[in-house]
C-alpha positions, 0 to 999 in steps of 0.5 A: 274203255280207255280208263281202266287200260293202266289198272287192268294192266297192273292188276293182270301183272300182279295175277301172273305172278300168282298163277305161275305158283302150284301153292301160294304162301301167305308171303306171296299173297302179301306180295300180290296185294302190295301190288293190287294196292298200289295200283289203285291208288294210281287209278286215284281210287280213294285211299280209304277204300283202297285200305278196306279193299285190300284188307278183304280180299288178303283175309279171304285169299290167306283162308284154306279155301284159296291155298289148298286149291289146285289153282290158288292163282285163278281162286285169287283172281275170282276174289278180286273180281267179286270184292270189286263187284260188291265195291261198286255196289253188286248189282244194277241199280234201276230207276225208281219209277212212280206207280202213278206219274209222273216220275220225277228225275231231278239232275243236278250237279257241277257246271260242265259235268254234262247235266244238259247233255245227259238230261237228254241221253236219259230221256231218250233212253226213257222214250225208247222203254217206252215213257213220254218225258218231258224235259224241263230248263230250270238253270237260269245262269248259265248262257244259253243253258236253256236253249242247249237244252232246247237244242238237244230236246229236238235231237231226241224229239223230246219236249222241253218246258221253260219260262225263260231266265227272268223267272226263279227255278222255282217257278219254273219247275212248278210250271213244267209239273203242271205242263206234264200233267196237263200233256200226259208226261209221265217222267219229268227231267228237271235240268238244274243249275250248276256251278264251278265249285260248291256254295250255300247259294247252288245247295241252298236253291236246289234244296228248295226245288227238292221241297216242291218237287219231292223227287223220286230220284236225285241223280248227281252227273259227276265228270269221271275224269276229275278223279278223286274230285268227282267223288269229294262232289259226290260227297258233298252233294249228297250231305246237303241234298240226299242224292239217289244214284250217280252218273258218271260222265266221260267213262271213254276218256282217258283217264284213271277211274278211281271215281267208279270204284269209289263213289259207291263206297264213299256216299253209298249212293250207286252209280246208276247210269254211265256217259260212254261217248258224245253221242245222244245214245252213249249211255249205258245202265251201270253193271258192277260185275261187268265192269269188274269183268273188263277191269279185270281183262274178262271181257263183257259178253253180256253188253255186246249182246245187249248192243247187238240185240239193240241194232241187229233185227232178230228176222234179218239175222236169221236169214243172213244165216241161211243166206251164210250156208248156202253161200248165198251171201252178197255185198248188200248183206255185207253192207247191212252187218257192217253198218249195224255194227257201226251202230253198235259204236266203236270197233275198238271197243267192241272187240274189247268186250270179247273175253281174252282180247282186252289185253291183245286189243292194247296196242292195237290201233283199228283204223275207223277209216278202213269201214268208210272205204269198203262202203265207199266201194261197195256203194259204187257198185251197181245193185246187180253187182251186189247181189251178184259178186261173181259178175264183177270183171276186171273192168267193173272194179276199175269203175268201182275203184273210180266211182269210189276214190280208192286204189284198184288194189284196194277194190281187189283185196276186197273181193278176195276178202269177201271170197274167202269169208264166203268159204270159210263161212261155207266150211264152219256150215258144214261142220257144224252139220257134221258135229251135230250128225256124229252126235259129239256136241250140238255144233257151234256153241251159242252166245244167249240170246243172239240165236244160232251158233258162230258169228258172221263177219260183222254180226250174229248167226 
């Protein structure tokens, strides 16, 4: 995530300096927490929180469990990292879901946060767990509010209830409640008005609909990159109408963060959902400790299970593995792992949640560009071609390269390539079998939940 490089950075400095110190003085603490503090505040994390924050993690890292430890620095670090955790709320707060439908999820927010846009990712996200929603137009203001609503609602394949703009938002959230009921929906998505600032007028109409609807959840769609902004919104918001969770948009963009560190705090209402991308998928569920985890350059193992699990099935992977160790692995394969991965969003990102690579991924630039030529390439070979790599002559790559608008170099480093992945991948088989027969470990370790040991090129063992 591109919001959180400039603190992750500050924060890994000031741990340094903690780290190369056998024991640690409370001067040097003081020194550290200057540090911490400081790069907060320029993440535009609200300045009271800050003050708390910093306040509770120097009185824990002054205590004896931290200085008479062997490695006070790392002790500094696991504090930091669980104050940040319990600032953004502990743990995952889940959607309050009705024991008799309909469920009721009224979006509200101001003009160009993303309320539309998100109405439609939750309600895919719901479909996919299983739900029938209903998305329902209640803004009546904005141009053509209604029909990107109803644009969106086909994208998802997600129903969309409206009245037009001539009737009152009132009127129109009473209707899609009886159209629910009438065609079993069992969550209604209401798509409220916004404006460009706060007024008693926005409040005074969504405090009505509240009154009819009585929602089970009131989720305020904030723009994380209006930074300290987003979080005097929350407040307001949550003064007038009683909100029950956030979503915080634009989570990708380069921007500060201080709005996901301080919303919690300041309105006490949890971040439930993030906005990660443009995409109709690219929303995720809010885990304070993994984003506390990726703050603080830990990596996020557990999301880029979660990802794969969600576009790698569980019996293809598995045949892959087998197919890796008798070294019976062809293009075809390779192609499917790659797009699976493509699926799994940007590769940049995604090597960034590996633990120890955030920092080194920096000022590293992964061309997208790269993935699009090797399909290029492997498209233009002939089914037989891909399932037999060995068959490929000097002149079959020549057509290759044709066929694909690419140098023929490119062509022969991408067999070499997938030649030397094939041995290598060979090789960790056999010690793996080794390992295991010698009784030293049980192989290659797991990562839970993805099945066998070690990583393929582009997925899971």
């Amino acid at each position: 995530m591109a919001m959180f490089e400039s603190l992750s950075e500050k924060l890994t400095n000031a741990f340094a300096r903690l780290r190369g110190k056998g024991k640690l003085t409370e001067s040097d603490v003081s020194d550290a927490m200057r540090e911490i503090r400081m790069a907060l505040l320029e993440a535009d994390v609200n300045f009271k929180v800050v003050k708390e924050f910093v306040a509770k993690v120097k009185e824990r890292a002054i205590g004896q469990e931290v200085m008479e430890t062997l490695n006070p620095g790392q002790m500094v670090v696991k504090i930091v990292y669980e104050e940040l955790t319990a600032l953004m709320g502990g743990e995952n707060a889940k959607l309050e879901i009705a024991e008799r439908p309909p469920t009721i999820i009224m979006l509200c927010g101001l003009q160009g946060a993303g309320k539309t846009t998100h109405a439609a990712k939750l309600a895919l996200k719901l479909k996919k767990e299983g739900k029938k929603p209903l998305m329902v137009a209640a803004d009546i203001y904005r141009p053509a509010a209604i029909k990107q609503l109803e644009v969106m609602g086909q994208k998802v394949d997600v129903p969309v209830f409206s009245m037009g703009d001539k009737v009152s938002p009132v009127e129109i959230v009473r209707g899609g409640f009886t159209y629910a009921a009438e065609n079993h929906r069992d969550v209604i998505l209401v798509d409220t008005a916004g404006r460009l600032h706060i007024d008693e007028e926005l409040m005074g109409e969504l405090q009505q609909i509240k009154s009819v609807l009585n929602p089970h959840e009131i989720l305020l769609v904030v723009d994380a990159m209006t930074g300290q902004d987003a979080v005097t919104v929350a407040e307001h918001f949550n003064e007038k109408l009683g909100i029950t969770g956030v979503i915080l948009t634009k989570l990708d963009g380069d921007t500060r963060g201080g709005a996901a560190l301080s919303v919690r705090q300041v309105t006490g209402q949890p971040i439930k959902f993030v906005g990660v991308g443009e995409k109709v998928e690219a929303l995720e569920p809010f885990h304070p400790d993994r984003m506390a985890q990726r703050i603080l350059n830990m990596g996020d193992v557990l999301t880029l299970i979660e990802k794969a699990q969600e576009q790698i099935d569980q019996k293809q992977a598995e045949e892959m593995a087998r197919k890796m160790m008798k070294a019976e692995f062809d293009f075809e394969d390779f192609l499917e792992q790659m797009r699976a991965m493509k699926r799994m969003g940007p590769l940049q990102d995604l090597l960034k949640m590996i633990p120890g690579l955030g920092a080194q991924m920096k000022d590293i630039n992964i061309d997208e560009k790269e993935m699009a030529h090797i399909e290029a390439m492997i498209l233009s070979m002939t089914p037989k071609e891909r399932r037999h790599p060995d068959i490929i002559n000097v002149r079959r790559r020549e057509r290759i390269a044709k066929g694909a608008g690419r140098p023929i170099a490119e062509v022969h480093r991408l067999m070499k390539q997938f030649e030397q992945s094939k041995k290598m991948i060979k090789q960790l088989g056999v010690m793996d079998k080794m390992m295991k027969k010698k009784g030293k470990g049980k192989g290659f370790p797991k990562l839970p939940g993805l099945g066998g040991g070690f990583p393929g090129p582009f997925g899971k063992r």
